[in-house]
KOLROTOR-155736 format. One record per residue: residue in three letters; x, y, z of N, C-alpha, C, O, CB in turn. Coordinates in steps of 0.1 Angstrom, whole numbers. Glycine has a CB too. Layout:
# residues N
+-----+-------+-------+-------+-------+-------+-------+-------+-------+-------+-------+-------+-------+-------+-------+-------+
|   r |  n.xx |  n.yy |  n.zz | ca.xx | ca.yy | ca.zz |  c.xx |  c.yy |  c.zz |  o.xx |  o.yy |  o.zz | cb.xx | cb.yy | cb.zz |
+-----+-------+-------+-------+-------+-------+-------+-------+-------+-------+-------+-------+-------+-------+-------+-------+
| ALA |     X |     Y |     Z |     X |     Y |     Z |     X |     Y |     Z |     X |     Y |     Z |     X |     Y |     Z |
...
+-----+-------+-------+-------+-------+-------+-------+-------+-------+-------+-------+-------+-------+-------+-------+-------+
***
This chain:
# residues 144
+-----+-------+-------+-------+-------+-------+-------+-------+-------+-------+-------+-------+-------+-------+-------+-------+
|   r |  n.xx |  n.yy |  n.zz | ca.xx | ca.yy | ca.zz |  c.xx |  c.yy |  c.zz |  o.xx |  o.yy |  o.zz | cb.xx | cb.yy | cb.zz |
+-----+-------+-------+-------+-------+-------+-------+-------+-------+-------+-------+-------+-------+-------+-------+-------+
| UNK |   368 |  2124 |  -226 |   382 |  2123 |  -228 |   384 |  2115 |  -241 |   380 |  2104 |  -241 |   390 |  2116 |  -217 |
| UNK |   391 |  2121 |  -254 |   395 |  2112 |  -259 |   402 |  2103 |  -258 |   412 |  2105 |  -250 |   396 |  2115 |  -263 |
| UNK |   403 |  2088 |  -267 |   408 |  2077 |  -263 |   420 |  2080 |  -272 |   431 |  2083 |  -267 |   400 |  2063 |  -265 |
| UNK |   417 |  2078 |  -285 |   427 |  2077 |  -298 |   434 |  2093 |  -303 |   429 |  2102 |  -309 |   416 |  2069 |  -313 |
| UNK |   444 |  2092 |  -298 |   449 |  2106 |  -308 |   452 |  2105 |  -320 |   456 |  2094 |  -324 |   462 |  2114 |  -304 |
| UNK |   450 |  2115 |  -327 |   451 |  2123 |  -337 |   467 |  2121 |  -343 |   476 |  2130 |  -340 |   446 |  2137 |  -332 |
| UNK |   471 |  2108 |  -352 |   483 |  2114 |  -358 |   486 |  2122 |  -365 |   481 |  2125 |  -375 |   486 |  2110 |  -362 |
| UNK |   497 |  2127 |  -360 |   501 |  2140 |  -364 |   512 |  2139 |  -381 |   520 |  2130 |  -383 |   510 |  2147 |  -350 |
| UNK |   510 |  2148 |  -388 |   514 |  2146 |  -401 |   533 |  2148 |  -398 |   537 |  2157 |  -392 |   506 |  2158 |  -413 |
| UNK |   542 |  2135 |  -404 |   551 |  2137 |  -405 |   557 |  2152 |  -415 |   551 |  2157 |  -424 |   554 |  2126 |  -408 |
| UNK |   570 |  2157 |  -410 |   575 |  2170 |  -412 |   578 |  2167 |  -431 |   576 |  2176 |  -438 |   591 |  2173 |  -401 |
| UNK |   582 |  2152 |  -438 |   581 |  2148 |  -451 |   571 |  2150 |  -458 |   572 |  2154 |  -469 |   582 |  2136 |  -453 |
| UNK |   557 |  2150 |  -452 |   546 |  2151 |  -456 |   545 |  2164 |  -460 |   534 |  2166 |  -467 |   537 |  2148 |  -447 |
| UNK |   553 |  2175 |  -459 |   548 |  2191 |  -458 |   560 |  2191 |  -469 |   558 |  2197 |  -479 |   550 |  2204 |  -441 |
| UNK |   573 |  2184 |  -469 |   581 |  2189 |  -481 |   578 |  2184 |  -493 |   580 |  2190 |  -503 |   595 |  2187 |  -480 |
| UNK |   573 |  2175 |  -492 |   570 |  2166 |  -508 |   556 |  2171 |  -513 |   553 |  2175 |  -524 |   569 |  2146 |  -507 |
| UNK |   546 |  2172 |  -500 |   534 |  2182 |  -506 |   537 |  2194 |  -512 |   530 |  2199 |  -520 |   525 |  2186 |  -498 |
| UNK |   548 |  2200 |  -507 |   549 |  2219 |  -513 |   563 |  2212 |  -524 |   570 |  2220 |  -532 |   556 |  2237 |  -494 |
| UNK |   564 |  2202 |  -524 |   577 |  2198 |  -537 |   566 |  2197 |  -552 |   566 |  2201 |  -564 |   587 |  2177 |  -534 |
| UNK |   556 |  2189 |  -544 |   547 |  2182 |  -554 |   537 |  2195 |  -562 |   533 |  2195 |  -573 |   537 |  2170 |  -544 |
| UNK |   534 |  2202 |  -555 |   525 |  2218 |  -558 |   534 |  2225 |  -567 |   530 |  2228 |  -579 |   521 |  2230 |  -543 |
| UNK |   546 |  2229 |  -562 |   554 |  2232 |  -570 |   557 |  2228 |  -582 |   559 |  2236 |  -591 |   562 |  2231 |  -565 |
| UNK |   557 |  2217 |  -584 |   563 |  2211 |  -595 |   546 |  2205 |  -606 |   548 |  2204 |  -618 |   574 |  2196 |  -587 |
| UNK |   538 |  2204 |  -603 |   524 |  2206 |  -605 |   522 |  2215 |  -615 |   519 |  2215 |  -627 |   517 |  2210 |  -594 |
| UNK |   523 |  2224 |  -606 |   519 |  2237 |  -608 |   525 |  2246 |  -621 |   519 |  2256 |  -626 |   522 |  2243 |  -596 |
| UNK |   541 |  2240 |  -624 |   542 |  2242 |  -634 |   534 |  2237 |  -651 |   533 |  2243 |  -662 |   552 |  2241 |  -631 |
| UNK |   532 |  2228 |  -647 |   522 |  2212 |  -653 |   510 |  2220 |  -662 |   508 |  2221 |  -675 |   509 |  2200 |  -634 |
| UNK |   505 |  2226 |  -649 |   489 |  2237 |  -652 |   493 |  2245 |  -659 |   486 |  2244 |  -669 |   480 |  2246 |  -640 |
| UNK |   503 |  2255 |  -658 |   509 |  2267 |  -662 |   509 |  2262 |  -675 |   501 |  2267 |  -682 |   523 |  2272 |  -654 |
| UNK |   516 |  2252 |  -680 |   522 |  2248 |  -695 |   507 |  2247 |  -700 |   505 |  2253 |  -711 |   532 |  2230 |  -697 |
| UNK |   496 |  2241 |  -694 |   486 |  2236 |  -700 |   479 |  2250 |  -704 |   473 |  2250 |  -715 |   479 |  2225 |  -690 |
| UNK |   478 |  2259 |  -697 |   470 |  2270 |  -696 |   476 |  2281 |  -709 |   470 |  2287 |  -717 |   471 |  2275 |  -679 |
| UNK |   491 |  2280 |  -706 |   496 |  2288 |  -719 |   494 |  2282 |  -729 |   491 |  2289 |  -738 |   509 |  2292 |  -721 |
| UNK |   492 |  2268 |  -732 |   490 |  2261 |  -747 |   477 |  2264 |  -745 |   470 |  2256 |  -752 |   494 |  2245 |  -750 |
| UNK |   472 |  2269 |  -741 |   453 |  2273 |  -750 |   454 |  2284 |  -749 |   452 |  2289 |  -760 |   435 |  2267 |  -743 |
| UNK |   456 |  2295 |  -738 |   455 |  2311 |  -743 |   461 |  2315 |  -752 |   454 |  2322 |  -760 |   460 |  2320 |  -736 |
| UNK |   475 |  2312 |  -755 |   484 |  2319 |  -764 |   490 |  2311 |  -769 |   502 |  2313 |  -770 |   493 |  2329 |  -760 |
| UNK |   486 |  2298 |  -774 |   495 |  2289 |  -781 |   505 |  2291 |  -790 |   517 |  2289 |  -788 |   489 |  2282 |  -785 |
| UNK |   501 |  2296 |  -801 |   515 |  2301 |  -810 |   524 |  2310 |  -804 |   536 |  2309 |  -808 |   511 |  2310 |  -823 |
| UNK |   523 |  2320 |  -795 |   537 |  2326 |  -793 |   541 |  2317 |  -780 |   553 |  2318 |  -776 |   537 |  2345 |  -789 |
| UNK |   533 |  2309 |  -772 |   539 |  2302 |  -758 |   547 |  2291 |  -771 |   559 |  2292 |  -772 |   524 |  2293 |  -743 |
| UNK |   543 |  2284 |  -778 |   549 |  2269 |  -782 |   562 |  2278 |  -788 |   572 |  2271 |  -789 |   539 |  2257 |  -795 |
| UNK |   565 |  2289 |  -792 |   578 |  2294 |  -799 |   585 |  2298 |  -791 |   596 |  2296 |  -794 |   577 |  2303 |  -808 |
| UNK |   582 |  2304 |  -779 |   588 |  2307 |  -767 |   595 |  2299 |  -761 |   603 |  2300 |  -752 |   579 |  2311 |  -760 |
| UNK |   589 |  2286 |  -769 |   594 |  2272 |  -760 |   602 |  2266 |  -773 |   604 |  2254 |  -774 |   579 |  2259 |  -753 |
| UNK |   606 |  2272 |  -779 |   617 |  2268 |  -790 |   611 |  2260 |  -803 |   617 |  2258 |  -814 |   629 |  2258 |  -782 |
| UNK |   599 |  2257 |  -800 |   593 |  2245 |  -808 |   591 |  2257 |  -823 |   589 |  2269 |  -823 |   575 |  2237 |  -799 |
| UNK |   592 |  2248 |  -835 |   593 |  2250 |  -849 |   577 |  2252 |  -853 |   567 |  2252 |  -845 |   600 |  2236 |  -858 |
| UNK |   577 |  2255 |  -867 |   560 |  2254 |  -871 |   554 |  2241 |  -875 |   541 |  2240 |  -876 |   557 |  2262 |  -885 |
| UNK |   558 |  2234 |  -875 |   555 |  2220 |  -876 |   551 |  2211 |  -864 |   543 |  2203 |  -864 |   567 |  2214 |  -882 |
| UNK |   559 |  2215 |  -851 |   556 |  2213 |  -841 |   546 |  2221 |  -834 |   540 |  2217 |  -824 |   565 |  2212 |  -837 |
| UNK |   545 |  2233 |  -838 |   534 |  2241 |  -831 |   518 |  2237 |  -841 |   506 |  2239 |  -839 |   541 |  2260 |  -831 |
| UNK |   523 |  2234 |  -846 |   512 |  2227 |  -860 |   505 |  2217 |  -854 |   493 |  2216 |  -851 |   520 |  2220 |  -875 |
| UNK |   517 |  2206 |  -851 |   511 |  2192 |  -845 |   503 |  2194 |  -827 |   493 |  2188 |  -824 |   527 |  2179 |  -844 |
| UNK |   510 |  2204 |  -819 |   505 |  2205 |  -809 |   492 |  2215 |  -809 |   485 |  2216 |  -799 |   515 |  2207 |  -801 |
| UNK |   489 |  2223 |  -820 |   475 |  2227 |  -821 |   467 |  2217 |  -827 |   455 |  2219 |  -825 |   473 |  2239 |  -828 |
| UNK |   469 |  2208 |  -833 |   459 |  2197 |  -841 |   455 |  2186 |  -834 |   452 |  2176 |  -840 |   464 |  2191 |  -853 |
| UNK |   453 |  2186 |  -816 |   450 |  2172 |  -810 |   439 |  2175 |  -806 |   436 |  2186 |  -803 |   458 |  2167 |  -798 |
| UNK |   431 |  2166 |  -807 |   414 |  2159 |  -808 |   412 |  2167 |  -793 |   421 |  2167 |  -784 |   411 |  2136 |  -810 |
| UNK |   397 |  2174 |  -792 |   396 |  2172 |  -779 |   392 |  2164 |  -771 |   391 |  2168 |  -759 |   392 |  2178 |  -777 |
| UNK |   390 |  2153 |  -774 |   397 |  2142 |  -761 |   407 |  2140 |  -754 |   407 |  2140 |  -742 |   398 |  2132 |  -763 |
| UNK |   417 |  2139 |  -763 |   431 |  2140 |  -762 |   431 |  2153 |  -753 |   431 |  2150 |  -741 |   438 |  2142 |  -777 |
| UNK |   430 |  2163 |  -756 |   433 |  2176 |  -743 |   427 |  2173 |  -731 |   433 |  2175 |  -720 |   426 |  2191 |  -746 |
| UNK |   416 |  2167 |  -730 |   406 |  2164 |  -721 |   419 |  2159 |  -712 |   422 |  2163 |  -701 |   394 |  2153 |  -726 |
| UNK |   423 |  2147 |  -722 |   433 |  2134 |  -711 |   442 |  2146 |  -708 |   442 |  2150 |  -696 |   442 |  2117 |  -720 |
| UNK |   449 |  2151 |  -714 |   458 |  2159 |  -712 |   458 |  2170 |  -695 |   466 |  2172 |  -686 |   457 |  2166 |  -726 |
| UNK |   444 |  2174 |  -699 |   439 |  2184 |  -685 |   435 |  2174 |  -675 |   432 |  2178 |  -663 |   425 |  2195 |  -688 |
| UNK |   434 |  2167 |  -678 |   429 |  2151 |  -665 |   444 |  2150 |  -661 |   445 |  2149 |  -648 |   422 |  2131 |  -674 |
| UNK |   456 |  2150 |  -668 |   468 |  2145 |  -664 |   472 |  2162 |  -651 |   472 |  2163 |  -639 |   481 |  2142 |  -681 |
| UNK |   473 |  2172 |  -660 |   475 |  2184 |  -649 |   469 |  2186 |  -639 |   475 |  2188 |  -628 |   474 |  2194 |  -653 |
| UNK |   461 |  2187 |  -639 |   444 |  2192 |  -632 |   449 |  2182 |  -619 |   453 |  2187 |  -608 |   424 |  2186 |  -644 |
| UNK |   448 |  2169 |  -621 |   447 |  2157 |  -613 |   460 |  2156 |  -609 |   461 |  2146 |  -602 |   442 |  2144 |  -618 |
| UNK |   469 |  2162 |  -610 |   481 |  2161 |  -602 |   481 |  2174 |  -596 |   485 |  2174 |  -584 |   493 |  2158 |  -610 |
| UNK |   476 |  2184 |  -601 |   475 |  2193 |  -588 |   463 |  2193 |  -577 |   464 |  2201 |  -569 |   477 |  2207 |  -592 |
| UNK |   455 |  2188 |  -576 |   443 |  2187 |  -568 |   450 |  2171 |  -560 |   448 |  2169 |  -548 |   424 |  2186 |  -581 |
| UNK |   459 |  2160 |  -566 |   464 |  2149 |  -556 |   475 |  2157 |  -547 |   479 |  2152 |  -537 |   471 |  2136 |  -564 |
| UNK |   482 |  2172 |  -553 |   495 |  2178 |  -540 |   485 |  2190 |  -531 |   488 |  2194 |  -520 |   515 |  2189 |  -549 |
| UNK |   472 |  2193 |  -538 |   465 |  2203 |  -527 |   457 |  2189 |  -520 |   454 |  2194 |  -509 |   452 |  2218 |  -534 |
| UNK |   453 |  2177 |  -520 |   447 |  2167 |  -513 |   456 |  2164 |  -503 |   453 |  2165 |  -491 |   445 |  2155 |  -522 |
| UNK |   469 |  2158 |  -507 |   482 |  2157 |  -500 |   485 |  2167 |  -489 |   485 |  2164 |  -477 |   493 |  2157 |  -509 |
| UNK |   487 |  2175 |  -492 |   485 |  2192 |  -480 |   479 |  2189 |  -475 |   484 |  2186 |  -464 |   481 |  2206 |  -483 |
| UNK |   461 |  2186 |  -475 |   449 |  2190 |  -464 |   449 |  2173 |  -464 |   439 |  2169 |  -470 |   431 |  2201 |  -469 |
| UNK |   457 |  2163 |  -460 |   461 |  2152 |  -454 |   449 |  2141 |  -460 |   445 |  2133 |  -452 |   463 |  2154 |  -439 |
| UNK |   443 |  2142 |  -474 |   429 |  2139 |  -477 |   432 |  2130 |  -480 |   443 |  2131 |  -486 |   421 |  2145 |  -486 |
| UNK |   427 |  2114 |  -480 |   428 |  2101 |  -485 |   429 |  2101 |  -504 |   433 |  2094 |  -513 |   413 |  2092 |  -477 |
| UNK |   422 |  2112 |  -505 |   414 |  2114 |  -518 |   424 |  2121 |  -529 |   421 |  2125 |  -540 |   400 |  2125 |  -515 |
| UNK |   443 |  2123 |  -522 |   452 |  2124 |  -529 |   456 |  2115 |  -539 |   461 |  2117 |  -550 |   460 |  2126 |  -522 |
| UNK |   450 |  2098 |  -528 |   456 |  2088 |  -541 |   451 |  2088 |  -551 |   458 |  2087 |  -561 |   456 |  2074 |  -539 |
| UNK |   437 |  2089 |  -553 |   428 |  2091 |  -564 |   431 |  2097 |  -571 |   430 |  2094 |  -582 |   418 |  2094 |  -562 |
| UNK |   436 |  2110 |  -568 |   435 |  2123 |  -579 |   447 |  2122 |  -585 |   448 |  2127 |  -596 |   433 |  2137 |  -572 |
| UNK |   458 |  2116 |  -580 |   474 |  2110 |  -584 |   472 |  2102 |  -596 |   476 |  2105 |  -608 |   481 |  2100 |  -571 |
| UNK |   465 |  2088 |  -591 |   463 |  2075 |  -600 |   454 |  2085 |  -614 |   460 |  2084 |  -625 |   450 |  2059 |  -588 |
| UNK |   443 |  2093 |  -613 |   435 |  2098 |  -620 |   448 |  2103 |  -631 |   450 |  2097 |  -642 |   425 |  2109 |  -612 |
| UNK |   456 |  2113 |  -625 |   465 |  2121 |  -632 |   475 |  2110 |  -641 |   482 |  2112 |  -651 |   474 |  2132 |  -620 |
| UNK |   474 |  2100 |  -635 |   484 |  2090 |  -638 |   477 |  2084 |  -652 |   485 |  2085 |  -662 |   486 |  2078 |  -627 |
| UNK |   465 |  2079 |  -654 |   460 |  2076 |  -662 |   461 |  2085 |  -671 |   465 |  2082 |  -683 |   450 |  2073 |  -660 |
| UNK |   459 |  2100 |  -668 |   456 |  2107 |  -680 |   469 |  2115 |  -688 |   467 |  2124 |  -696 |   446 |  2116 |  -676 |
| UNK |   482 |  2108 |  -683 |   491 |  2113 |  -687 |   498 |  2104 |  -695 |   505 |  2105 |  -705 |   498 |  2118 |  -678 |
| UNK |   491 |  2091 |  -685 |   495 |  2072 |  -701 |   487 |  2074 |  -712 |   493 |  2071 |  -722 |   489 |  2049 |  -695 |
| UNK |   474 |  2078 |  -714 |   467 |  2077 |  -725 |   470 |  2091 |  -734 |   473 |  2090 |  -746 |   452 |  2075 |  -720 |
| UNK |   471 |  2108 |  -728 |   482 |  2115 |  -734 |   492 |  2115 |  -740 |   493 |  2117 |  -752 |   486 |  2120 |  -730 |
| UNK |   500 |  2111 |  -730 |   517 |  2108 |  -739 |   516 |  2091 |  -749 |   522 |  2088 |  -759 |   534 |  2104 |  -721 |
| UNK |   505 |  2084 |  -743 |   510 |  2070 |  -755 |   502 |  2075 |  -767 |   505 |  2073 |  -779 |   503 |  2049 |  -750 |
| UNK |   493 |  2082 |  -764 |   483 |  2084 |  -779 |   493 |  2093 |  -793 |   493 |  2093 |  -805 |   466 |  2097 |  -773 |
| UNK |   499 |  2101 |  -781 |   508 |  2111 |  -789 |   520 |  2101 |  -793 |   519 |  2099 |  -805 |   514 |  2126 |  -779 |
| UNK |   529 |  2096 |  -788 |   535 |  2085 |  -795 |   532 |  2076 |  -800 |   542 |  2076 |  -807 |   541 |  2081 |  -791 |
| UNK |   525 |  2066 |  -803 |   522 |  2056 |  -808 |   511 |  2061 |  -819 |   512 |  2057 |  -831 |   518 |  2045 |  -797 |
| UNK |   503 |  2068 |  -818 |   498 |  2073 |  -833 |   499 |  2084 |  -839 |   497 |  2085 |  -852 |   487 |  2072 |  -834 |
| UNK |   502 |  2096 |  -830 |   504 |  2110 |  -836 |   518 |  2110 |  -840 |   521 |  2120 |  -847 |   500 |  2123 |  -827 |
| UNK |   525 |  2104 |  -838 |   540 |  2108 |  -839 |   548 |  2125 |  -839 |   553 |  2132 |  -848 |   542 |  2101 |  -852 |
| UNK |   548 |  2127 |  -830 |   555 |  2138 |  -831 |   565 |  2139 |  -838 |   572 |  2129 |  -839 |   559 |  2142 |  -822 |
| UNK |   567 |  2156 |  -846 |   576 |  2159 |  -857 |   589 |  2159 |  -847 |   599 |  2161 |  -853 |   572 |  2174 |  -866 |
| UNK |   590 |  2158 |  -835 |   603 |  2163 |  -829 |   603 |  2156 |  -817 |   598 |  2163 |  -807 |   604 |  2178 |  -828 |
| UNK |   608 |  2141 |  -814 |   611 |  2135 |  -803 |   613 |  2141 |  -788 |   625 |  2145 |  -786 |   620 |  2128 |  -807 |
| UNK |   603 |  2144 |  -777 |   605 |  2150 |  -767 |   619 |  2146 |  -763 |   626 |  2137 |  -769 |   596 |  2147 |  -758 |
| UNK |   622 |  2152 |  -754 |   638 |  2147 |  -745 |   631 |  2137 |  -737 |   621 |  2140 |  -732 |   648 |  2160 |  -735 |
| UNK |   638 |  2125 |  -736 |   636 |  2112 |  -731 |   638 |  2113 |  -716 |   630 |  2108 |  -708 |   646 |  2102 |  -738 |
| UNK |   651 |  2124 |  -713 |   648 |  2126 |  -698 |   640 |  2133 |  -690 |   640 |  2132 |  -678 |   656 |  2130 |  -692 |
| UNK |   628 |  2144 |  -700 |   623 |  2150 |  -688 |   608 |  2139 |  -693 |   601 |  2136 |  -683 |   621 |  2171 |  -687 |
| UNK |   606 |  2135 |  -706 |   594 |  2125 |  -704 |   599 |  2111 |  -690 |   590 |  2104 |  -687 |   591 |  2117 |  -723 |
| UNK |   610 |  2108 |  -684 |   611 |  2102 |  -678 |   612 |  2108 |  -659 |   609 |  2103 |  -649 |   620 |  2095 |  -686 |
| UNK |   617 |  2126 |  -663 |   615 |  2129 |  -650 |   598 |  2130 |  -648 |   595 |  2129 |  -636 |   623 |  2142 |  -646 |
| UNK |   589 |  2132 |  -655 |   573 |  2132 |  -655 |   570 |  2126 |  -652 |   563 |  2128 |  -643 |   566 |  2132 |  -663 |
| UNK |   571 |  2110 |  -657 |   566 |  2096 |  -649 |   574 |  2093 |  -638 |   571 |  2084 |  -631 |   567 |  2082 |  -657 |
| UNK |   584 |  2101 |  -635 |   589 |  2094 |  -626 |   585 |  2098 |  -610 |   583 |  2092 |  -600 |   602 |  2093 |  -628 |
| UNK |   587 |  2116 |  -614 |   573 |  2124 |  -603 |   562 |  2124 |  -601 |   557 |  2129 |  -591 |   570 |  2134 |  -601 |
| UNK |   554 |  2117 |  -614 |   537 |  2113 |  -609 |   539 |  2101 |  -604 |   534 |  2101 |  -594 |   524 |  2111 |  -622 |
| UNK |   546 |  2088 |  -606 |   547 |  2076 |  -599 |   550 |  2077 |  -585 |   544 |  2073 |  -575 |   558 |  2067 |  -606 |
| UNK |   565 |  2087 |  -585 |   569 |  2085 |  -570 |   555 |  2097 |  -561 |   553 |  2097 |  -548 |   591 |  2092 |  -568 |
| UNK |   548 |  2104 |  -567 |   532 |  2111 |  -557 |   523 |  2103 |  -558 |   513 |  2105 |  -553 |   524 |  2126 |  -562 |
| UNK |   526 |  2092 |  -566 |   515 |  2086 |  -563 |   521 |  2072 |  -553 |   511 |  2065 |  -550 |   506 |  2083 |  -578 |
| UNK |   529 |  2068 |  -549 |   530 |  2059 |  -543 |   535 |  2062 |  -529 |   538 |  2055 |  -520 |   536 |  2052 |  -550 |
| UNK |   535 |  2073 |  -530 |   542 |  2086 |  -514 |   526 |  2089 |  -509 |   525 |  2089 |  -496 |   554 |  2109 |  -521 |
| UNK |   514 |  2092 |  -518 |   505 |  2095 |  -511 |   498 |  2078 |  -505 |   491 |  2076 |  -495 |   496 |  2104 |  -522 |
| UNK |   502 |  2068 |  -515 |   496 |  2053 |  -509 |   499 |  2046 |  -493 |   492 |  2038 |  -486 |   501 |  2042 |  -519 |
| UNK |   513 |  2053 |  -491 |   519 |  2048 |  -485 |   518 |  2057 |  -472 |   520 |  2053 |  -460 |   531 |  2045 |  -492 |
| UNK |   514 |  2071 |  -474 |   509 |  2080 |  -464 |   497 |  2075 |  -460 |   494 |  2074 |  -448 |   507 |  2093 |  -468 |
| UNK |   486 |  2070 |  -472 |   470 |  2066 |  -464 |   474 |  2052 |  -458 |   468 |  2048 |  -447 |   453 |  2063 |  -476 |
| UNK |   481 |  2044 |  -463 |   483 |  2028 |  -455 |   487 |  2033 |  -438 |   481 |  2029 |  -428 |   500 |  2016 |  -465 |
| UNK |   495 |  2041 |  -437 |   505 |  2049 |  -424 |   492 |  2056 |  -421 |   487 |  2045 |  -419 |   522 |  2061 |  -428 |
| UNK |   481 |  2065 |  -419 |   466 |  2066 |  -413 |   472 |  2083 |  -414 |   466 |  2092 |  -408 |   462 |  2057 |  -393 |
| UNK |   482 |  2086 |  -423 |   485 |  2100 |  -420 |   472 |  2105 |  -429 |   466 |  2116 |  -426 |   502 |  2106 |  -426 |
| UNK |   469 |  2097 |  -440 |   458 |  2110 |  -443 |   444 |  2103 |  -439 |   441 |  2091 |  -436 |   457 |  2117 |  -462 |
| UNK |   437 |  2115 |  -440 |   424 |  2106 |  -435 |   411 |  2106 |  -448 |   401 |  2100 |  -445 |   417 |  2115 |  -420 |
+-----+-------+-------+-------+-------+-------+-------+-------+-------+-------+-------+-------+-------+-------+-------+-------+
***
């Protein structure tokens, strides 16, 4: 007989994971058109030649961090789904690689054309709040 059951994943757990994939997933999508087809995706996206100039000229480290930021936020909302401890990691991971991305690009590359301040702030503010929704799921024993 078992002693200890099995907690069962709250019904939050399923909307903010398929919020979090969703919203991810667009993340990958951006990342994946800026290397297949970069010049007609960055114009598509309104950006000038100067800007599509500066976003083809980053070091590959820099992309590296960049695909560490996407990559790691969608593998922390497919972790989050299959209730994996190993969501916080891949969150915190994505987290890092989106502070050393975005500060490298501001503070030394300077972009020809100041992102919009609100969606660089809705970005940190949905990798912060998945990563502190998945901490607060493994402290609560929901993931394992």
């Amino acid at each position: 007989m078992e002693t200890a059951a099995k907690q069962s994943a709250p019904a939050h757990l399923w909307a903010i994971g398929t919020i979090s994939l969703l919203w991810n997933t667009f993340g990958c999508y951006d990342y994946v058109m800026s290397h297949v087809s970069p010049a007609s995706y960055f114009r598509e996206m309104g950006m000038n030649d100067q800007s599509v100039a500066y976003m083809q000229s980053f070091p590959a480290w820099l992309t590296a961090f960049w695909a560490l930021g996407v990559w790691g936020s969608l593998a922390g909302s497919v972790l989050l789904l299959m209730r994996s401890r190993h969501a916080v990691t891949a969150f915190a991971l994505s987290l890092l690689g989106l502070a050393v991305s975005q500060g490298y690009q501001m503070l030394v590359l300077h972009p020809p054309e100041d992102p919009p301040a609100a969606m660089v702030a809705i970005i940190w503010g949905a990798l912060i709040f998945f990563l502190i929704y998945a901490v607060q799921m493994k402290k609560a024993g929901v993931l394992r």
